[in-house]
C-alpha positions as CSV (number, residue, x, y, z in Angstrom):
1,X,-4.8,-2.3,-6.8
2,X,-6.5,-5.5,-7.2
3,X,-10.0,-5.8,-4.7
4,X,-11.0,-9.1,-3.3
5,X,-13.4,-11.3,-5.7
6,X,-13.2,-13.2,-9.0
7,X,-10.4,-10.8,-9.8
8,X,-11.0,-7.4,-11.9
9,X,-11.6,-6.8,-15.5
10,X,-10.4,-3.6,-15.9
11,X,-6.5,-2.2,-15.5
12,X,-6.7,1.5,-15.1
13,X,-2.9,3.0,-16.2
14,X,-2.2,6.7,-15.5
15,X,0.2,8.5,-18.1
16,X,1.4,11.7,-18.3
17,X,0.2,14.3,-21.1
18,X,2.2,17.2,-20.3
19,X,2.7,18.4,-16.8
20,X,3.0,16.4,-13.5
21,X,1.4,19.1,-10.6
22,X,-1.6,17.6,-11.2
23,X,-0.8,14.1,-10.2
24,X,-1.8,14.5,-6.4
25,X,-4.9,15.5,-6.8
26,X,-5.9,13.1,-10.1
27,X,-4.5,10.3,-8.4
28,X,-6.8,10.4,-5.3
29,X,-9.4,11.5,-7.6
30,X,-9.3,8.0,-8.8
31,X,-9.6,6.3,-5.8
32,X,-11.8,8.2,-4.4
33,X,-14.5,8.0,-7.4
34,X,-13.9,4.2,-8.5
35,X,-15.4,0.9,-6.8
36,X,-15.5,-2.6,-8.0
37,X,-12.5,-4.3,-8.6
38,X,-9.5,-3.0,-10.4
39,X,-6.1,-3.0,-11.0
40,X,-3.5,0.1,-11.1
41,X,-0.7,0.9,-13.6
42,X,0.9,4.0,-13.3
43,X,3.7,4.6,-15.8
44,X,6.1,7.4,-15.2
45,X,9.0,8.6,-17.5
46,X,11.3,11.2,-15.5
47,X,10.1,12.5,-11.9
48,X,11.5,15.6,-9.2
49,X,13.1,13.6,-6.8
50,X,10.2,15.1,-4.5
51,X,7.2,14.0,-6.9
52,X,8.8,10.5,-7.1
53,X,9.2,9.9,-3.5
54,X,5.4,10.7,-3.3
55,X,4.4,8.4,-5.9
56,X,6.8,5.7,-4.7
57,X,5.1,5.6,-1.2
58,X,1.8,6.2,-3.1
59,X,2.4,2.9,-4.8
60,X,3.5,1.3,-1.5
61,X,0.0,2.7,0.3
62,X,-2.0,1.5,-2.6
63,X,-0.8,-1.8,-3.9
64,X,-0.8,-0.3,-7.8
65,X,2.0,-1.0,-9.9
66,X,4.4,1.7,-10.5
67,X,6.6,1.8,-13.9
68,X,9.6,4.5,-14.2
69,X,11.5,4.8,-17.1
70,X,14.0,6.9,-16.0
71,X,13.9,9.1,-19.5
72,X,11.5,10.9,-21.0
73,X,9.0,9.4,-22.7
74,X,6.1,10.2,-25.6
75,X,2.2,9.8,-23.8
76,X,2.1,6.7,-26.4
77,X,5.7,5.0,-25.3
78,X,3.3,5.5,-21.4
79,X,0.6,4.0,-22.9
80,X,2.5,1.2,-24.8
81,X,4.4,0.3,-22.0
82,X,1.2,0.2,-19.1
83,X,-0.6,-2.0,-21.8
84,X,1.8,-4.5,-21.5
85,X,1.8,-4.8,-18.0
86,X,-2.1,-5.4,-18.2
87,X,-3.6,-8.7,-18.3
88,X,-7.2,-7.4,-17.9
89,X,-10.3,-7.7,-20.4
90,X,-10.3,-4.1,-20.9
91,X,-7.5,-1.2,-20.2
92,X,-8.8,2.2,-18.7
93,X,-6.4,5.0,-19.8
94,X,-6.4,8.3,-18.3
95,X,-3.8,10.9,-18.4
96,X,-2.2,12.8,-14.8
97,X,-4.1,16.0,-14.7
98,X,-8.1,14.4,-14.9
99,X,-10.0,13.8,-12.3
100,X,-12.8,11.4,-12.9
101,X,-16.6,11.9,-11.2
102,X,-17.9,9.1,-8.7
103,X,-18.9,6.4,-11.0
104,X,-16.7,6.7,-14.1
105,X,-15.3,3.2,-14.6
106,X,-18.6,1.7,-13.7
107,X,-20.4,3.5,-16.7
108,X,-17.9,2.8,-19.2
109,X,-17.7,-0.8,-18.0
110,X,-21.8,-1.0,-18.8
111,X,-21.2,0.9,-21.7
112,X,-18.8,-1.4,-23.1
113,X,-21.0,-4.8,-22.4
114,X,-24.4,-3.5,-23.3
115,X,-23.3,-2.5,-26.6
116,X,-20.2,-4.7,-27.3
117,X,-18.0,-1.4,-28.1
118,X,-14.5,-1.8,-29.0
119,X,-13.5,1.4,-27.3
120,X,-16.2,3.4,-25.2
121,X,-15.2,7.2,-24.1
122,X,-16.4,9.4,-21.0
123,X,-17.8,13.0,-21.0
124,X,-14.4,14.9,-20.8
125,X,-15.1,18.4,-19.0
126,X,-12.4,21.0,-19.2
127,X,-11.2,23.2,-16.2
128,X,-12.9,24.6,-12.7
129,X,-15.5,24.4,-11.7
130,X,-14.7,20.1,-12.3
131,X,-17.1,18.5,-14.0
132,X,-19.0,21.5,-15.6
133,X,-18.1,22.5,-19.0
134,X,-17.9,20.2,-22.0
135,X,-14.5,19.8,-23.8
136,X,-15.0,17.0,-25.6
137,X,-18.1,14.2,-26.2
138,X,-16.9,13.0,-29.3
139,X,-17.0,14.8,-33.2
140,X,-20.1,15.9,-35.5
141,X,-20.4,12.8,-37.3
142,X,-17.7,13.2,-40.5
143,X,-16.0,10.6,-43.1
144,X,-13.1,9.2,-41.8
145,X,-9.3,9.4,-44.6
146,X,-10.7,7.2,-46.9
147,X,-14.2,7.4,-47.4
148,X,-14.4,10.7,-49.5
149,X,-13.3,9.0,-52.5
150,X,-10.5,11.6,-52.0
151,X,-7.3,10.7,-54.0
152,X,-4.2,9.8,-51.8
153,X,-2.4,12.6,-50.8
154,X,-5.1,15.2,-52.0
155,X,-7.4,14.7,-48.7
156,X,-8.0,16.8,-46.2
157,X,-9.7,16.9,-42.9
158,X,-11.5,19.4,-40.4
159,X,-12.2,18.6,-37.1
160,X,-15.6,19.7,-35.9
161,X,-15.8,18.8,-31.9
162,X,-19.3,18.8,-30.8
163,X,-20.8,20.9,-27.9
164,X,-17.5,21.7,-26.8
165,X,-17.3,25.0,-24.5
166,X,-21.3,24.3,-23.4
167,X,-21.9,23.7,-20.1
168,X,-23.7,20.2,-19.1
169,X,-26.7,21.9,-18.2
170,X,-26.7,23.5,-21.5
171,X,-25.8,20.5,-23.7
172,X,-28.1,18.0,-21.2
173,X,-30.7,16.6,-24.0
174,X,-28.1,16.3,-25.9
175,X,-25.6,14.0,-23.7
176,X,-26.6,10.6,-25.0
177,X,-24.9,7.3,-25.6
178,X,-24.3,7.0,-29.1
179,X,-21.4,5.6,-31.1
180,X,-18.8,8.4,-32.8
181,X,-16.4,8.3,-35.2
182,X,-13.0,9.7,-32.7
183,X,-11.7,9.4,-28.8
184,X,-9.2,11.8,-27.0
185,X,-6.7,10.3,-24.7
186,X,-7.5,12.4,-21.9
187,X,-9.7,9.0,-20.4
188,X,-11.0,6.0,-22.9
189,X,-11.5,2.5,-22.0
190,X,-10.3,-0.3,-24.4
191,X,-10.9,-3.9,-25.1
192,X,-7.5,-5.2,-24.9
193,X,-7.9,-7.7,-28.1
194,X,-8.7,-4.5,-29.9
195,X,-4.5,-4.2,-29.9
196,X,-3.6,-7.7,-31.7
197,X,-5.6,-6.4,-34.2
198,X,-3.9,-2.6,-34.6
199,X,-1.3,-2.3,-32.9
200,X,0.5,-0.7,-30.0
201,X,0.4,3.2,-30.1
202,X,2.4,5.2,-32.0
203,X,5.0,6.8,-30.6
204,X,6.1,9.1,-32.8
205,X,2.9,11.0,-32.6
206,X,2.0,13.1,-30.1
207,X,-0.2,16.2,-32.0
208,X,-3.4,14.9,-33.1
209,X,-2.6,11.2,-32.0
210,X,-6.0,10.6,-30.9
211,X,-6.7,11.0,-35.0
212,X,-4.4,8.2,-35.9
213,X,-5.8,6.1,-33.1
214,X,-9.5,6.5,-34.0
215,X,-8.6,6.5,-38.0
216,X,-6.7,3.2,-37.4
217,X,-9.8,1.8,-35.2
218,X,-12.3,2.6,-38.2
219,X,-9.9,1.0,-41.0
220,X,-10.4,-2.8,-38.7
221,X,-13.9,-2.0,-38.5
222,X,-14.0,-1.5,-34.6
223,X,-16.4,0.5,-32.7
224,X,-16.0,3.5,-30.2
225,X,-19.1,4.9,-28.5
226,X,-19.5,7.8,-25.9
227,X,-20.8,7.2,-22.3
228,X,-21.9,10.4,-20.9
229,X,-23.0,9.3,-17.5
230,X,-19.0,8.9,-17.4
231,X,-17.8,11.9,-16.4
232,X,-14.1,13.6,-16.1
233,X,-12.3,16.7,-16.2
234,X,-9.5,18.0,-17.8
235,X,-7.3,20.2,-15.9
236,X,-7.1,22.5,-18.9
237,X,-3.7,24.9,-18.0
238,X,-5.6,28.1,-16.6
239,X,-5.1,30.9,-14.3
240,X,-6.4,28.3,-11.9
241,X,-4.3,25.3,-13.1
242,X,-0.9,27.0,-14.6
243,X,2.2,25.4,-15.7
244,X,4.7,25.4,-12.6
245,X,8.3,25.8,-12.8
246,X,8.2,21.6,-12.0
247,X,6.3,21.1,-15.1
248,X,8.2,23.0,-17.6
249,X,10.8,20.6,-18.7
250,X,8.8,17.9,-19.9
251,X,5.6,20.9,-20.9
252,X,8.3,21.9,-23.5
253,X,9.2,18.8,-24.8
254,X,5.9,17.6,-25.0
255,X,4.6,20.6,-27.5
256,X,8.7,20.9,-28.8
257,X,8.9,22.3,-32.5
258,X,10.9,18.9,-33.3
259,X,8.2,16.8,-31.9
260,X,5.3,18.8,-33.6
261,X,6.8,18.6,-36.7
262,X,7.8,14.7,-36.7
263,X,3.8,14.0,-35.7
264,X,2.4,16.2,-38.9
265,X,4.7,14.7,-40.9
266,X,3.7,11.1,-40.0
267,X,-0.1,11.8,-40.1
268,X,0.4,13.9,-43.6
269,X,2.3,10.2,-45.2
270,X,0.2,7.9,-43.1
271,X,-3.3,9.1,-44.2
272,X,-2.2,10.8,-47.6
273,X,-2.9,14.3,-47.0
274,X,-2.1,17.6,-48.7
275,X,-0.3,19.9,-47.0
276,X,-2.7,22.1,-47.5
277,X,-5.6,22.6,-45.0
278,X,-5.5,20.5,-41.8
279,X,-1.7,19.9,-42.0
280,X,-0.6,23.3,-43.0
281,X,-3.2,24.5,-40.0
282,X,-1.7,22.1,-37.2
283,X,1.5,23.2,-38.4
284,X,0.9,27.2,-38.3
285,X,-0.8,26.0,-34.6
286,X,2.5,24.1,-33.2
287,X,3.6,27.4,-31.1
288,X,0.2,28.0,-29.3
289,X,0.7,26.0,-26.8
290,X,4.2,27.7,-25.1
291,X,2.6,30.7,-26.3
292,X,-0.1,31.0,-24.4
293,X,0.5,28.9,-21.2
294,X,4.4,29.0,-20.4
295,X,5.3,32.6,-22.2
296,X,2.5,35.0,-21.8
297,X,1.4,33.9,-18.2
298,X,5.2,35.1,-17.5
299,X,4.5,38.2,-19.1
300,X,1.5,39.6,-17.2
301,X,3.7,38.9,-14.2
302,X,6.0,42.2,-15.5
303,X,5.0,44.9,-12.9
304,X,3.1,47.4,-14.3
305,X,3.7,46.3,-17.9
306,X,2.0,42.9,-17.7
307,X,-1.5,43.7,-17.7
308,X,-1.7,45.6,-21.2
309,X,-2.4,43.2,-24.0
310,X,-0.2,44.5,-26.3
311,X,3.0,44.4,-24.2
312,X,2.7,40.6,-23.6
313,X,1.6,40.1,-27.0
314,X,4.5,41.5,-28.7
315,X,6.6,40.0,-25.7
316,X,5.7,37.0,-26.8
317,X,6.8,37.2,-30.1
318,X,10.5,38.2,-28.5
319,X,10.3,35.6,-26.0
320,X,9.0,32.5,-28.1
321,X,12.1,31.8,-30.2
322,X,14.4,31.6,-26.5
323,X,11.6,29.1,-25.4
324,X,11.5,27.1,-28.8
325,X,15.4,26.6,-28.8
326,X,15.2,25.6,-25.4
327,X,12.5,23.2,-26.3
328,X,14.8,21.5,-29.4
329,X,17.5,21.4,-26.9
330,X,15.0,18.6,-24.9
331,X,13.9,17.3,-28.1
332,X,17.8,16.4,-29.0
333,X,18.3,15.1,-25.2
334,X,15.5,12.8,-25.7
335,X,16.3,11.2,-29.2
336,X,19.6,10.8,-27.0
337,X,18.4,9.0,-24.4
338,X,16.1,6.7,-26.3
339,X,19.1,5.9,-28.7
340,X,20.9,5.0,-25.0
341,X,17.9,2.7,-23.7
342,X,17.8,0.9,-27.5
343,X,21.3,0.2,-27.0
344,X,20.9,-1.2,-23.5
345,X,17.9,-3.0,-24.6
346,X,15.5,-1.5,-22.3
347,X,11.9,-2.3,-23.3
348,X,10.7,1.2,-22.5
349,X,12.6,2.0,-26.0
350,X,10.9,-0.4,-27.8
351,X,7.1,1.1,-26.3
């Protein structure tokens, strides 16, 4: 949606990270806690027919522009392809399931001119109750691939994320602006020249991409800071937030074995680590995900067996393998449908 004036500075475009139940409630999260003038991208790959007749008339209501794909897509191919439909000074980018506080877009925005950032990042909360406990404000401050003096393909890396699980109460004296060395892609505001001198987003990536993109960003030189008087939560899956039957489709493919594996590989070549260390450990960590919010959560729903640990645990164990097949079988339908869309020359296969 574009308000009345000189015309907005900011596009804000929505992409999916893993499940679509949120999308209600994040997208009138938005409206409700933005003012000034912006515009509205929202990028979609494969909808319900009932979530896309929502949306649709959502988009109508609005005014923001709606982009469907009609195939699955990566979070980057989203991002990629709500980029190019922006022809603002900066691009907002916040994922389906966060819900931003009053006042969001106008922090980052004065974050951004008064200290020339390149990318500028919110306080991202985590969960119920919103806005309330600290998932991510950036990383202890740590050399980036490249800086150890580390020979290629002998580095390693560990990821240190600072004051997560504090609450903001806790962590208050520390919740400053200051610059940081990585961003999430749950919410992050760009300068749109920053791409012509990176790149689009990878989209082969999708574990750890947030790496790449901040490791690429510190190899041009560019800056990213942290506003923390932007706040936003993540709607971490929880007992409160689960993975519904509608979001299991694209949950699995999201966190698929294939797609793991192709995103560990790619950061191991790109930023010449051993396999040792952080790759090995994102590697032995690929499962967690379906673990612990599609196949356990199934589990303690066994009458009378689901609320001992060590039922669901070795259940899981059984029932992981079924969901991991099930997973590749959406990894192989995608590769298929991209392959389709190349062939057809659809630009969403080129995002």
């Amino acid at each position: 949606m574009t308000m009345s004036g000189a015309g907005p500075r900011i596009t804000i475009i929505v992409t999916q990270r893993e499940r679509t139940s949120a999308m209600k409630e994040a997208l009138e999260a938005i409206y409700a806690g933005t003012s000034g003038q912006f515009d509205l991208v929202y990028v979609t790959g494969q909808l319900p027919g009932m979530q896309r007749r929502w949306l649709v008339a959502e988009a109508d209501k609005q005014g923001f522009k709606l982009i469907e794909a009609g195939r699955p897509l990566t979070p980057a191919e989203s991002r990629n392809l709500g980029l190019a439909a922006a022809a603002t000074e900066y691009v907002t980018f916040i994922e389906n399931d966060v819900l931003p506080m009053k006042g969001w877009l106008d922090a980052l925005l004065a974050c951004a001119d008064e200290t020339h950032a390149d990318v500028v990042v919110p306080l991202t909360c985590e969960g119920r109750p919103l806005h309330t406990i600290v998932h991510h404000v950036g990383l202890a401050e740590e050399a980036m691939p490249g800086e150890d003096g580390v020979q290629e393909g002998q580095r390693d890396f560990r990821e240190s994320l600072y004051l997560q699980g504090q609450t903001r109460q806790q962590a208050a004296d520390k919740l400053v602006r200051r610059r940081t060395r990585t961003c999430e892609f749950h919410c992050l505001m760009v300068r749109k020249s920053v791409f012509a001198q990176i790149g689009p987003f990878d989209p082969v990536i999708v574990s750890k991409e947030h790496l790449d993109f901040s490791w690429r960003l510190a190899r041009a030189g560019l800056s990213i800071w942290v506003e923390p008087k932007a706040v936003v939560t993540f709607l971490v899956p929880s007992d409160n937030d689960p993975v519904k039957l509608v979001d299991l489709p694209y949950f699995l493919l999201r966190w698929s074995p294939a797609w793991q594996r192709r995103s560990h590989d790619l950061l191991k070549q790109r930023w010449g680590f051993q396999e040792a260390g952080f790759i090995s450990s994102r590697r032995q960590l690929a499962d967690w995900r379906i673990v612990d919010h599609v196949v356990k959560p199934v589990l303690k729903k066994v009458p009378l067996l689901g609320g001992r640990w060590g039922f669901v645990d070795r259940g899981a164990r059984v029932l992981y393998p079924a969901a991991a097949l099930a997973a590749s079988v959406l990894a192989w339908r995608y590769d298929s449908s991209r392959n389709r869309a190349k062939d057809n020359g659809d630009a969403s296969a080129a995002a």
